[in-house]
C-alpha positions in Angstrom: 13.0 14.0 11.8 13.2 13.2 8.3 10.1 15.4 6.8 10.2 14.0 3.4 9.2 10.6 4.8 6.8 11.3 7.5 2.9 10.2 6.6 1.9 13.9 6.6 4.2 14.4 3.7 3.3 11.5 1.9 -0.4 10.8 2.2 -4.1 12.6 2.4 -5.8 11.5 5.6 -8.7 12.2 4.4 -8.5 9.7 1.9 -8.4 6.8 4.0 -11.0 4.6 6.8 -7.3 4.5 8.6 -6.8 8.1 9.4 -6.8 7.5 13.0 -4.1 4.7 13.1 -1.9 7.0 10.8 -1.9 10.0 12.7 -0.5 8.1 15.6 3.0 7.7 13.9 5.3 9.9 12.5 6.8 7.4 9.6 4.4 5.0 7.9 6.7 1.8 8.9 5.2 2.1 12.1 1.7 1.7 11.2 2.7 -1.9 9.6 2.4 -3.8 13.4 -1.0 -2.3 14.4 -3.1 -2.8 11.0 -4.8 -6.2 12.1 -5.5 -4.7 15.2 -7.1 -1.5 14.1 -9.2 -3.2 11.3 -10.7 -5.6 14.0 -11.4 -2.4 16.4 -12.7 -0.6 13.5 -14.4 -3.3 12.0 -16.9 -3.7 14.8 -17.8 0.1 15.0 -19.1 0.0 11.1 -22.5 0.8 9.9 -24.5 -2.6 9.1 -26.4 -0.5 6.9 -23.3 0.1 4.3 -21.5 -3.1 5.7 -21.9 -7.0 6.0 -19.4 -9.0 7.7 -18.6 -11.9 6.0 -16.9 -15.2 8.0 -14.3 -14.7 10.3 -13.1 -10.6 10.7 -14.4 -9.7 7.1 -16.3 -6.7 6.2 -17.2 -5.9 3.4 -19.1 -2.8 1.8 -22.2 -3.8 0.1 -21.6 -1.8 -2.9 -18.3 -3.5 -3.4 -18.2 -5.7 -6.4 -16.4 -8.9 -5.0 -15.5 -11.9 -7.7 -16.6 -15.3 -6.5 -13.3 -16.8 -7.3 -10.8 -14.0 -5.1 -9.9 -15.3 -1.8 -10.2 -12.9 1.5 -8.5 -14.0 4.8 -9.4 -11.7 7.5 -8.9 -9.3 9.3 -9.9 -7.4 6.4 -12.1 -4.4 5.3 -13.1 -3.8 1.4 -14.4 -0.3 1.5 -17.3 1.2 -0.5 -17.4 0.9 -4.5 -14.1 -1.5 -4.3 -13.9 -4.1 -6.8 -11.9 -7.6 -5.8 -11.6 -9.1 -8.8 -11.3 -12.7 -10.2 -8.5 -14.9 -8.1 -7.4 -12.0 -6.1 -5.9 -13.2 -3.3 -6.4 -11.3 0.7 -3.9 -12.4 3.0 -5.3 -11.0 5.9 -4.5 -7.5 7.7 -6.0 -5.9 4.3 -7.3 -2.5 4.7 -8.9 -1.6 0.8 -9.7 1.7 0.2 -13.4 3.3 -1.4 -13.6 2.6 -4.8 -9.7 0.7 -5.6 -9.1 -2.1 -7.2 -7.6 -5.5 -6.6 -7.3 -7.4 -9.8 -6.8 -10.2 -11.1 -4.1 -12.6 -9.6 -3.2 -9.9 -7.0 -2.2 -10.8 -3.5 -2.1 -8.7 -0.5 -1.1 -9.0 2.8 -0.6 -6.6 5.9 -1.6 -3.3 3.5 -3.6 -0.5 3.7 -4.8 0.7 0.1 -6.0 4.2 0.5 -9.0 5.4 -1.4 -9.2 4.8 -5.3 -6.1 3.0 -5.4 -5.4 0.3 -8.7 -3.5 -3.0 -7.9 -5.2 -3.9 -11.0 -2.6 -6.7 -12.8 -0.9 -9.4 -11.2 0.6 -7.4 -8.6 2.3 -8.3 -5.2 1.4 -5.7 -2.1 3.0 -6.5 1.2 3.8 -5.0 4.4 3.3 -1.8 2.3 1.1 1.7 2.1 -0.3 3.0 -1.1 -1.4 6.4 -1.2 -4.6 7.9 -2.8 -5.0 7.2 -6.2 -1.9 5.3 -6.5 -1.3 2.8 -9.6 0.4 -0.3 -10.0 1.3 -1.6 -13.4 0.6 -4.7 -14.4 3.2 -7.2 -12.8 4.8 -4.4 -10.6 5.6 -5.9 -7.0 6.6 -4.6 -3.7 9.5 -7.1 -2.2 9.2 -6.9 1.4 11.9 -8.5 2.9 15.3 -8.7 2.3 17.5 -12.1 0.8 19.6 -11.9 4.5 16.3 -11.3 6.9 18.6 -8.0 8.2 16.4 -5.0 9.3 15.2 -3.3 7.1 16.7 0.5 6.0 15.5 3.3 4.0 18.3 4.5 1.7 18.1 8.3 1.6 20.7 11.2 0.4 23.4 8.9 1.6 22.1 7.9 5.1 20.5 5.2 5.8 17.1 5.4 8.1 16.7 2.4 10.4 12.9 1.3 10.8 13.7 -1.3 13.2 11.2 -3.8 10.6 12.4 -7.2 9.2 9.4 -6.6 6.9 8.6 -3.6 4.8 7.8 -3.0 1.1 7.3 -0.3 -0.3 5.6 3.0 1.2 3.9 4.9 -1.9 2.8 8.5 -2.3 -0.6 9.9 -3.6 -0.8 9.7 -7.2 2.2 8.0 -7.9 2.4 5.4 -10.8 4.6 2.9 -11.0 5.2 0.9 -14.7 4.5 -2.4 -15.6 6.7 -4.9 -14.2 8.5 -2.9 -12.0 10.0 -3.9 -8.3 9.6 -2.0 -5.4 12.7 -3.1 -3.0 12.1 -3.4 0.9 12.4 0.1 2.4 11.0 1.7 -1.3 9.8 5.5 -0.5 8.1 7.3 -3.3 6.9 10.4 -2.5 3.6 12.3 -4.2 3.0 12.8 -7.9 6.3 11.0 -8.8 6.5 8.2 -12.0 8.3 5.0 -12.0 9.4 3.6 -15.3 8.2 0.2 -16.8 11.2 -2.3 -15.5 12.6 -0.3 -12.8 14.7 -1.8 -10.0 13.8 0.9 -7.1 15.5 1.1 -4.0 15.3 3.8 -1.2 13.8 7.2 -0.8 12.3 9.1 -4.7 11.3 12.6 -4.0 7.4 14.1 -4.9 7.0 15.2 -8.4 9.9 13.0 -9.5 10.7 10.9 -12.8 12.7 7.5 -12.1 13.8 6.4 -15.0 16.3 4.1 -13.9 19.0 3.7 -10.8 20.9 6.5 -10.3 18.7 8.7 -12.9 15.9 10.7 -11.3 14.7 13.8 -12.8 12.2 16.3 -11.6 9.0 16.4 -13.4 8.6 19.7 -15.2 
């Protein structure tokens, strides 16, 4: 086991309408195959007080604030207090968390946005977790596939960690921030409390509580 990457290490559960699909799994790689299917299981089980289902697999709180020009493909679920904001763009398999943010020109697909997360600016979130109160700069993206289509890895300490996935962005900790601009690179691991700098080119695993300032100079936050 590597602990430093394991969904217990990296994420509340209680901060997140997929709790029970992540405590299934050990890493959070392999909750990317099983989102569409838990958001159309879940989906049906949801209060039609607090939800309305809109088209084809699309619920949506009625507190949310949803832009009549954003675009969402189901299966999808846009939690309490979220805001989807003008020409956002919801693939499908698009799990938004209580009170986040999807801004403008931002594009999801096969995600789940734990609670209070910001995707706020142009942003690109694929195949990907972001943790509680995690914050994308404006034009920061996750790439979520490498240029050969070769399995995906995890760089970390010198190993490498085989997920098995042809797909995977970027797996992001609670309360990280990453800065404007920035690329997440398939297999990305940040863990809690870290910072990215604006302009980064990340690649593998960055520890909690962590500083990246560019590759190959990480420093602990003091």
């Amino acid at each position: 086991m590597y602990e430093q990457l394991l969904i217990k290490n990296l994420y509340d559960l209680e901060q997140t309408i997929a709790a029970d699909l992540l405590k299934k799994h050990d890493y959070p790689w392999e909750v990317l195959p099983y989102i569409g299917e838990f958001i159309l299981e879940l989906g049906a089980t949801l209060s039609e007080d607090e939800y309305e289902k809109r088209g084809e697999n699309v619920w949506i709180a009625k507190d949310a604030k949803v832009a009549p020009t954003a675009y969402i493909n189901g299966p999808a679920i846009i939690g309490k207090g979220a805001e989807i904001r003008h020409c956002a763009f919801i693939r499908g398999n698009a799990l938004v968390g209580e009170g986040s943010v999807v801004g403008n020109s931002t594009e999801l697909k096969n995600v789940i946005l734990f609670n209070t997360v910001q995707v706020p600016h142009y942003n690109y979130v694929g195949d990907s977790i972001l943790g509680y109160k995690a914050h994308m700069g404006a034009g920061s993206i996750t790439s979520n596939i490498k240029s050969d289509r070769s399995p995906v890895t995890v760089a970390m300490e010198g190993e490498k960690v085989e997920t098995g996935r042809i797909k995977m962005g970027a797996m992001v900790g609670d309360h990280v921030e990453i800065g404007c601009n920035s690329v997440l690179n398939p297999g990305t691991i940040i863990g809690r409390n870290s910072n990215v700098y604006p302009l980064s080119m990340v690649r593998g695993f960055v520890a909690e509580n962590s500083i990246y300032k560019k590759q190959g100079e990480v420093v602990e936050k003091a």
